[in-house]
N, C-alpha and C positions, 0 to 999 in steps of 0.2 A: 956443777951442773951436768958436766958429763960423766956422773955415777948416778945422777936424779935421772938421767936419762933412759939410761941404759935400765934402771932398776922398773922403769916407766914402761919400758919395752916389753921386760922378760915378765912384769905384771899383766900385760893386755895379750901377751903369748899364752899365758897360763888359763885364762881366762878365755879366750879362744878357744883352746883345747879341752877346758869344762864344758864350755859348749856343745863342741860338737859331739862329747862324750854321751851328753845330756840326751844326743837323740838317739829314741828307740829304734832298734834295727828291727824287721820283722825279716825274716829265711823264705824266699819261697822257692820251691823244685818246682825246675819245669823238664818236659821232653822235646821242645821244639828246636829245629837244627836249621841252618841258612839263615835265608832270606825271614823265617818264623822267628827264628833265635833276635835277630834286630829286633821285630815287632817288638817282642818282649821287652827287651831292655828299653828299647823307645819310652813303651808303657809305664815302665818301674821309672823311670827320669824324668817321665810327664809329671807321675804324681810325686815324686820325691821335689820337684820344683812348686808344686801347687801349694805347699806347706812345710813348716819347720820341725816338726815335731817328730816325725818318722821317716825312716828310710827304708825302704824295699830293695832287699840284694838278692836276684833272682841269679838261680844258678843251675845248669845244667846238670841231671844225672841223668841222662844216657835216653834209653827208647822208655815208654810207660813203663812196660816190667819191669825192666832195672829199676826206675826209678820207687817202683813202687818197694822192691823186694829191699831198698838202700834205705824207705821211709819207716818198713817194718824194723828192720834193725836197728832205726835210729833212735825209734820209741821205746824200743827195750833196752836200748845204750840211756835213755833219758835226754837224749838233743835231736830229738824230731825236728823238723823244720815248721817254720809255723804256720804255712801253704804250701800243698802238695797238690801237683798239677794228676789227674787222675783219668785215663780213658773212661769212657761208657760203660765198657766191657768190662769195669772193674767197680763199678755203681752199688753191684748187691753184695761185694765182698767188703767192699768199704762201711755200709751201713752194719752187717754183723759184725764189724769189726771195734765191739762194746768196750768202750773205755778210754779208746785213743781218737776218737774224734767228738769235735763240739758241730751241732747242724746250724751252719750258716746262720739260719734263721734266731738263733738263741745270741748268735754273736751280735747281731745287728738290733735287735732286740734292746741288749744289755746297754749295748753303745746309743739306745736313744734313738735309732734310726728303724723305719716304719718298714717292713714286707709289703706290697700292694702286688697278688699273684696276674690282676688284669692289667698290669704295666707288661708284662713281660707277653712276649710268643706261647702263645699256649703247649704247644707241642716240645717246644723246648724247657719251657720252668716246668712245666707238670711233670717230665722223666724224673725232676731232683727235688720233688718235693714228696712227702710222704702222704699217704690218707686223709691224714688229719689238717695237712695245710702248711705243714712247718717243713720250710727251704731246706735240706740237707747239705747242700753244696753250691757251688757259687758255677752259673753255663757259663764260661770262658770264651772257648773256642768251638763253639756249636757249629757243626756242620750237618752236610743231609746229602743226600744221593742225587746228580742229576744224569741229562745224558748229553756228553760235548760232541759237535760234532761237525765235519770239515767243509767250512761251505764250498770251496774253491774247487775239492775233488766233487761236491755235489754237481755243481754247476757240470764239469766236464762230465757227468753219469747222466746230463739229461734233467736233472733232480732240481725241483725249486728250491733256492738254496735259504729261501724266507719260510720256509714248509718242511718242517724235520716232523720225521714221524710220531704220532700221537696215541698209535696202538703197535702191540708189538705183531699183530699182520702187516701193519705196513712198514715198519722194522726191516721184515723179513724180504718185502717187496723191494725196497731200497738198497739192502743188502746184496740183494740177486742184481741188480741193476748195476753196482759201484763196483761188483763184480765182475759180468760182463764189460765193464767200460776198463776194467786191465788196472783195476785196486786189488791190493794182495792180499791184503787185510780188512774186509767191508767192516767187521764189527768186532768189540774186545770188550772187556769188564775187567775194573778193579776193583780189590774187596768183595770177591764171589759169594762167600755167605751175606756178605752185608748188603748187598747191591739185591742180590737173586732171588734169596729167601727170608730176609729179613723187612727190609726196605719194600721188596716184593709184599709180602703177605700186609702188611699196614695199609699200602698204596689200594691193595685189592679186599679192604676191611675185614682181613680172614684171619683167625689167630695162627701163629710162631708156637705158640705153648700157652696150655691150660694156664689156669685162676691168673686169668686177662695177659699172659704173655709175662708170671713172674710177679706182676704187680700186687695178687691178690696173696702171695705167702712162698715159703720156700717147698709146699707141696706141689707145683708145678712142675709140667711134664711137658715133652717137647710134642707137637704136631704137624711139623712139615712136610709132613709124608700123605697131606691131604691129597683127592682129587686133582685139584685146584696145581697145587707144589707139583705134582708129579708129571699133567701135564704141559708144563713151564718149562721144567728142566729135559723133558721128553723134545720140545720143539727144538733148544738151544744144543741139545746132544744132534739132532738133524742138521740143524746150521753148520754145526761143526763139519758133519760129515763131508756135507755140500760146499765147506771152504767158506762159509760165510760169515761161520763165528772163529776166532783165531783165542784159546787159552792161552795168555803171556806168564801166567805166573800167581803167586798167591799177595799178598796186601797191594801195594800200589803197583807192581811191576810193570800194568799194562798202561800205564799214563803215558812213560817216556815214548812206546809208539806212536801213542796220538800226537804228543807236541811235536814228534819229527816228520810227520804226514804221511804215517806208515798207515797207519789204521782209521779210516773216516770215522769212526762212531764209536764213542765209548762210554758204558755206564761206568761213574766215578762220582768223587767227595766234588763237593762243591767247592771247595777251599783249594781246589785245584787250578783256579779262575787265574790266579796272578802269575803264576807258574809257567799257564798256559797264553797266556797276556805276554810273557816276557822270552819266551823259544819258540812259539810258531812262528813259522814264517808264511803263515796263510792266513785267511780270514774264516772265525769261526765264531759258531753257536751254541749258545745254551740252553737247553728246552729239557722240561717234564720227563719224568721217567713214561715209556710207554705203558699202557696199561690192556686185560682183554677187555674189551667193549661187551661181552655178554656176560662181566660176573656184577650181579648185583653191588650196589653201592662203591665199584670204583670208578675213577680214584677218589680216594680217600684224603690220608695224609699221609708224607715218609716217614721216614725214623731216622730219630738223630744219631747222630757220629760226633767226633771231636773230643770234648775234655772239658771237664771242668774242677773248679780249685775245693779243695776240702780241707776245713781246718784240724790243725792235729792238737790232741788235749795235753795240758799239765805245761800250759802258759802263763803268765802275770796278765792280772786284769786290764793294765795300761797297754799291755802287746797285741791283749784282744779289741781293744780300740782302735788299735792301727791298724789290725785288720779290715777290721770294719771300716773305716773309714778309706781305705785303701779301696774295699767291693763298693762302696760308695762315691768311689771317682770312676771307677768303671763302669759305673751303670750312667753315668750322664751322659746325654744323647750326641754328642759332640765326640765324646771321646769313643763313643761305641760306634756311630758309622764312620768315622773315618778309621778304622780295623776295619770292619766291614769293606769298605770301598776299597782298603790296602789287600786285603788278604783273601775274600771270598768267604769267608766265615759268616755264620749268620748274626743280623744282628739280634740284639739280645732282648731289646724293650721293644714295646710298637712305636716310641718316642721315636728311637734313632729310623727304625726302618721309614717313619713318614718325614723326618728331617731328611733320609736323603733322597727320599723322590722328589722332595720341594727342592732341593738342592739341580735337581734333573741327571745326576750320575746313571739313574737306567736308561734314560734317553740315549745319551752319549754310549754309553755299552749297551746296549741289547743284550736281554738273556739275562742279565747278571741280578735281575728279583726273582729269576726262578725259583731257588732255593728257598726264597722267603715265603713265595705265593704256594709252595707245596707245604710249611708249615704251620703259615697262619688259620688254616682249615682247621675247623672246629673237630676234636678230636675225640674216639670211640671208645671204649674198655677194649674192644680190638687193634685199636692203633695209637695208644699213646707213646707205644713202645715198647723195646724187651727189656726187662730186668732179669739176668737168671743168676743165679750162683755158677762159678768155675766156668762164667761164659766162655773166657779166653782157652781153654779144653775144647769146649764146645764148638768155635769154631774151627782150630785146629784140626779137627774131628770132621766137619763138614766139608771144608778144603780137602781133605784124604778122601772122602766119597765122592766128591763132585770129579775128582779127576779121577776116578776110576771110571766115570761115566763118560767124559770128555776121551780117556783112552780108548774107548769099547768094550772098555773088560768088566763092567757092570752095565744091566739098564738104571732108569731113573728111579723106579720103584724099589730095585735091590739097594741101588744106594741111598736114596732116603732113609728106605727101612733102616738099615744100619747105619747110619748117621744116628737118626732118632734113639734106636734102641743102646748103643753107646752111648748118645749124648746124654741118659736119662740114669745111667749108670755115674754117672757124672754129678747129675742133680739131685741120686739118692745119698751119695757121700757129701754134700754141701748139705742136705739137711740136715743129716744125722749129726754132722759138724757143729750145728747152728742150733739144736733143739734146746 
């Protein structure tokens, strides 16, 4: 009996271990680090509990570039990952990238599951979907531009602290006031080309760059050096002068002043919400980017930010079912606003976004459907957003001119120009790449 037993054991051992053999692993790369990096894994063990059949082992490579630069080599190694977490800024290089990626839309498709484009935010499934209507990529981590900003120093400026400015004259006016009241830093921006001249030009229905800002082919050329652009950066180089705009630095650098109560006002990602929920020590607000009140049709809508997932080709049909079914638990309205409500990220369906106002989460936070209500705006061939080739060049490129303007050593017009005419130098080697 005790050799029946033992033999009884090392059977249901074996047998176990078939099992778990049995389930499909699906790779996904992500770039999210902290308090983000949990969300993820959260995510991957929600769904890896929701069913037997697949597991998602999400794993960090590094910032997007790296990550992206570790996904090219791994597809020419032949063990690409079978989700690859992908900036925005890397949308038009992913799509020419013929061979190594399958479009969402095909995946979900195959797997039996339906695309519906008026489930989702306009402004955000329409960046990852092509002309034709077919998903490219799966919006993850959608984000958008708002502007945060400190009620508690409002209140000591005089300033109603239920009243953040709604054009950038009165920006400028509150600015001079938070000023005066012995703030050192009235105003700041992170992500200056995405906030300034990106986010800027959508919000004010003006193109970024010709055939609709990228969308319409890779003959696109850049046009920030409009009127419109020059007078913008024209006002923000005067702020400067007058102490009232503070430059911190290039991607997020300027956040960390806000949360420490250095800086009243800052244009920044909207995913910046929990961040800033979890190190101020002040009470604050989330409101609309400002806009000028005399340019025809603004505001408009912003433009997205964040990341979203792209499948990588030369997988087993069974692995593309758990992908699918994987972007198929992410899209249920449950699991999408509570990301949402955890992170600030936008939600991704109009499902989730109206589960969580019935929920009352804006009530309790204020400010925090801003993000939503600047995307859900029906959207222009002028503001769906940028697509360009070697965007991430490109802004590289923008940040070098914007601070030659912010130092005094250029005006706005010389450095747009040469922004522009660089960055275009930029977008004739991505064609010539891509023809």
């Amino acid at each position: 009996m005790k050799f029946q037993s033992l033999a009884l054991c090392a059977t249901l051992a074996l047998l176990g271990s078939t099992a778990a053999r049995a389930q499909t692993e699906i790779q996904w790369w992500h770039s999210m680090t902290g308090g983000l990096n949990d969300w993820v894994v959260d995510i991957a063990n929600g769904f890896n509990a929701s069913q037997k059949d697949f597991k998602i082992v999400p794993t960090y490579k590094g910032t997007y570039d790296e990550s992206m630069t570790a996904s090219i080599a791994a597809f020419r190694a032949g063990n690409a990952p079978h989700v690859l977490q992908v900036y925005e800024v890397g949308t038009a290089t992913m799509m020419s990238a013929k061979g190594a990626i399958v479009p969402v839309g095909k995946v979900m498709q195959n797997a039996g599951y339906k695309f519906d484009p008026k489930a989702y935010i306009p402004a955000v499934v329409g960046y990852y979907t092509s002309p034709s209507g077919e998903m490219l990529s799966y919006p993850f981590n959608s984000s958008t531009t708002v502007l945060n900003y400190n009620k508690d120093l409002f209140k000591k400026a005089g300033l109603d602290p239920n009243k953040p400015p709604s054009t950038w004259p009165e920006l400028v006016s509150a600015a001079a006031k938070l000023k005066a009241s012995g703030v050192a830093c009235p105003f700041t921006t992170s992500w200056q080309g995405w906030t300034q001249l990106e986010s800027f030009s959508t919000w004010h229905n003006t193109l970024f760059a010709t055939q609709n800002n990228g969308f319409g082919g890779t003959s696109a050329r850049l046009a920030f050096n409009s009127p419109l652009h020059v007078r913008h950066i024209e006002n923000l180089s005067n702020m400067a002068k007058q102490g009232l705009f503070h430059y911190r630095g290039r991607g997020n650098k300027a956040d960390a002043p806000f949360y420490s109560g250095e800086c009243a006002m800052a244009t920044a990602s909207s995913s910046t919400y929990a961040s800033i929920k979890k190190n101020a020590k002040f009470d604050f607000g989330i409101a609309p980017l400002p806009y000028y009140p005399d340019v025809p049709g603004a505001p408009q809508n912003t433009v997205i930010g964040g990341a979203s997932l792209w499948v990588m080709a030369g997988k087993k049909p069974a692995e593309y079912k758990g992908v699918a079914q994987f972007f198929q638990y992410l899209t249920n309205p449950e699991v999408q606003a509570a990301s949402h409500q955890r992170t600030g990220y936008l939600p991704v369906t109009m499902a989730s976004f109206e589960l969580t106002e019935k929920s009352g989460f804006y009530k309790q936070n204020p400010g925090t459907d801003t993000a939503v209500n600047q995307m859900v705006r029906k959207t222009t061939d002028k503001s769906r957003g940028v697509r360009l080739g070697n965007f991430n060049q490109i802004r590289a490129i923008m940040d070098e001119e914007l601070e030659q303007v912010w130092a005094g050593k250029k005006s706005a017009q010389e450095a747009l120009d040469a922004a522009v005419k660089r960055g275009n130098e930029q977008l004739e080697r991505f064609q010539k790449a891509n023809k």
